[in-house]
C-alpha positions, 0 to 999 in steps of 0.5 A: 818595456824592455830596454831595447824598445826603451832606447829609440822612444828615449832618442825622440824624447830627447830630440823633441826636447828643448836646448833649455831642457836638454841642459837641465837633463845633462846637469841632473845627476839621477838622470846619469847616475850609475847604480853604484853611485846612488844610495843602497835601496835598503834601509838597514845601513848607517854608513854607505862605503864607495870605493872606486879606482882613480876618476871612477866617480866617488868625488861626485858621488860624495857630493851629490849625497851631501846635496841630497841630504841639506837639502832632504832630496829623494833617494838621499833624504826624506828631510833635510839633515840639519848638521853636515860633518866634511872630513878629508885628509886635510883641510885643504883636501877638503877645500880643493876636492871636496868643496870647490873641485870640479865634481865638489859641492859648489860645481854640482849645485844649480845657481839657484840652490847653491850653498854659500862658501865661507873659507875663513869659517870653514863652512857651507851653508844652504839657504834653509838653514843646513851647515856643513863643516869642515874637519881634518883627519890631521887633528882628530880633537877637533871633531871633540864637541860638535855634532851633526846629522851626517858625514861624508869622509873622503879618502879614510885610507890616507887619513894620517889618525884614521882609527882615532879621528873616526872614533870622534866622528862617530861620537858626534854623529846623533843628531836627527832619528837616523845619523848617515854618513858616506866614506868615498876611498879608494881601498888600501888595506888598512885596518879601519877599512878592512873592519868596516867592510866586515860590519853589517850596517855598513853597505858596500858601492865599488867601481872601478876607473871603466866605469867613469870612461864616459867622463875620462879622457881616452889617452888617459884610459890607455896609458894607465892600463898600459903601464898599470894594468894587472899590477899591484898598483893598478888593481887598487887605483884603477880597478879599486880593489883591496890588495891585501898582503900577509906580513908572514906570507914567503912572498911580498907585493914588492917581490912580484912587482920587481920580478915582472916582464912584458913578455918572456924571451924564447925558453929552454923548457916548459911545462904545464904544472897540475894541482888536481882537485881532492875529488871530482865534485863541482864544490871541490877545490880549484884545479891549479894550472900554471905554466912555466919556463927556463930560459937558458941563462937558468932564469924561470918565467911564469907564463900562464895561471889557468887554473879552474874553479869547479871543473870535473876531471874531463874539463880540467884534463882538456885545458891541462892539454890544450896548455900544453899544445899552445905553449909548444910544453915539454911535459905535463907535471901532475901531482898525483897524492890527492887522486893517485892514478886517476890524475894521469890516466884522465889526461891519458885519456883526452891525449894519450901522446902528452908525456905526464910526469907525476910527482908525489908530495913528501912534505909539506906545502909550506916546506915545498913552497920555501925554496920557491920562494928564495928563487924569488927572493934571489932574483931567478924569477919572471911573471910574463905579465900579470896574475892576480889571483895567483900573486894574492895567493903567494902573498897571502900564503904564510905558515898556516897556509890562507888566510880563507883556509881554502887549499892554495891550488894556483901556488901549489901548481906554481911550486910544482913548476917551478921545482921541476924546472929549477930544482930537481934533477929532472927539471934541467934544461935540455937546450932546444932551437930558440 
């Protein structure tokens, strides 16, 4: 049944129900559950990684699967795992998220199946015999010796010995036919959480804070987004994203992040800098857009990343020029190696009145990109707002370039822009009315 249809023969079920019933379909986790937050349908996985932005859901998820597996419920389990590991960052992590928090093992049982708490032992245990136990990353020996069926590790990416106490994890882990654990973080780019996500028995769950907004207080959603949204710190607590950084990249995080504004004040000049692709094919390259400004105490502010994937001539032509036409530009910067003249004339072609100034490259992109990267560095640049893909680039571009070995098209039209406006010649400022 399509789900349209579904949704009014679901109203009246839920309207015939009784207030006893409606109580028991709101307390049960399958009937609510996201599809991130329940087990990956394939079998072939040994550890299930949940990583998810702040209040998005993990704790619970966590803990309904440790539910699951003591007590063998489907899609959890088949039988129950006899032997349960609860490891956190701490033993009070353990205790006040994990255990007795308001999405942690107690609050989630019904009264009739739920496990008994002992603090002094440190342990769970449900009545038909299932233990779990609790671990501190803090001391990785203490996972030497015991073993166990399953595992749910919460927060990996603050764990004080990371690579050591998941090393005693794994050794203690072989017990029943198929030893499972769940890891619920939110992602930092660590080393153990940037291998795990390249094993292949390892399945993936993200989500991010807007998944759970059901759950979450309003006020709450609009003030992180405001004073976070975009940034660094926002796109891996809020949208649970890895945001990585190259230690030899000319660019830091904490670079861009000192550098951003709201908005930009009127500006002196602007432009709408264009990397073209190497060819007009689909698979090509990305187009880089960006657009730039100087203001007129010789300050740069980055105003626009409109760089297209998989854009033909025509296409990425028109959205060159209609960023020029919105952001009232001075001209149209086009580096003109990969396509010659074809890369002007295209644009000549959908506006023949937008002044094009071509630039050729001489050298390097590395080369090209350093004195960009002191502009930084010396405090002469703005982002008015946030550019996600474009500040990954600057922060993954080191002196062999990505490390995904694709061309850095959005740098290299920010570099473009931002030469023409602050360090050639041509690029000066020519006050207008502000």
């Amino acid at each position: 049944m399509p789900p349209r249809r579904r949704i009014p023969l679901l109203k009246a079920l839920l309207e015939q129900a009784s207030p006893e019933l409606l109580l028991l379909i709101q307390s049960e986790f399958l009937f609510w559950a996201r599809p991130d937050q329940l087990p990956p349908a394939h079998a072939d996985w040994s550890v299930w990684l949940v990583m998810g932005g702040r209040g998005a859901g993990k704790t619970r998820t966590g803990a309904e699967w440790v539910k699951g597996m003591a007590l063998g419920l489907p899609p959890f389990a088949e039988a129950p795992a006899g032997r349960i590991a609860l490891v956190g960052e701490t033993q009070g992590q353990v205790r006040d998220v994990m255990i007795e928090g308001v999405s942690g093992l107690m609050a989630i049982h019904h009264r009739w199946e739920r496990p008994s708490w002992y603090p002094s032992l440190r342990k769970l245990e449900w009545r038909n015999g299932a233990v779990a136990q609790v671990y501190s990353a803090e001391d990785p020996e203490g996972l030497r010796g015991p073993q166990f069926a399953a595992a749910w590790s919460d927060e990996l990416a603050k764990w004080p010995n990371p690579g050591e106490c998941w090393d005693m994890l794994q050794f203690g882990l072989r017990l029943g036919d198929r030893p499972r654990q769940i890891i619920t973080t939110t992602p930092r780019p660590v080393p153990l959480l940037k291998r795990l996500l390249g094993e292949a028995h390892v399945a993936v769950s993200r989500a991010s804070t807007h998944a759970n907004s059901a759950n979450l207080a309003a006020d709450f959603i609009r003030s992180i987004e405001r004073s976070y949204g975009g940034t660094r710190l926002g796109r891996q607590e809020i949208a649970g994203e890895m945001v990585e950084e190259n230690a030899d990249a000319l660019w830091t995080r904490a670079m861009i992040e000192a550098c951003r504004e709201a908005a930009a004040p009127g500006l002196a000049r602007i432009v709408v800098a264009v990397d073209p692709p190497a060819s007009s094919s689909r698979r090509a390259d990305a187009c880089g857009l960006v657009v730039a400004g100087l203001d007129a105490q010789g300050i740069g502010h980055v105003l626009e990343d409109g760089t297209l994937s998989g854009a033909r001539p025509q296409e990425w032509a028109e959205k060159a020029v209609a960023l020029y036409r919105r952001h009232e530009a001075d001209a149209l910067v086009v580096e003109i190696n990969q396509g010659g003249e074809m890369a002007t004339s295209v644009i000549r072609e959908v506006d023949p009145g937008v002044p094009v100034t071509p630039v050729r490259a001489t050298r390097g992109k590395y080369l090209r990109a350093e004195p960009v990267a002191a502009l930084y560095a010396q405090g002469r640049i703005r982002h008015a707002g946030c550019f996600p893909a474009l500040e990954d680039e600057l922060c993954d571009f080191g002196p062999g370039g990505l490390g995904s070995g694709r061309s850095p098209d959005r740098l290299d039209a920010l570099v473009w822009a931002l030469t023409h406006l602050m360090l050639s010649q041509r690029g000066r400022p020519r006050v207008r009315g502000l």
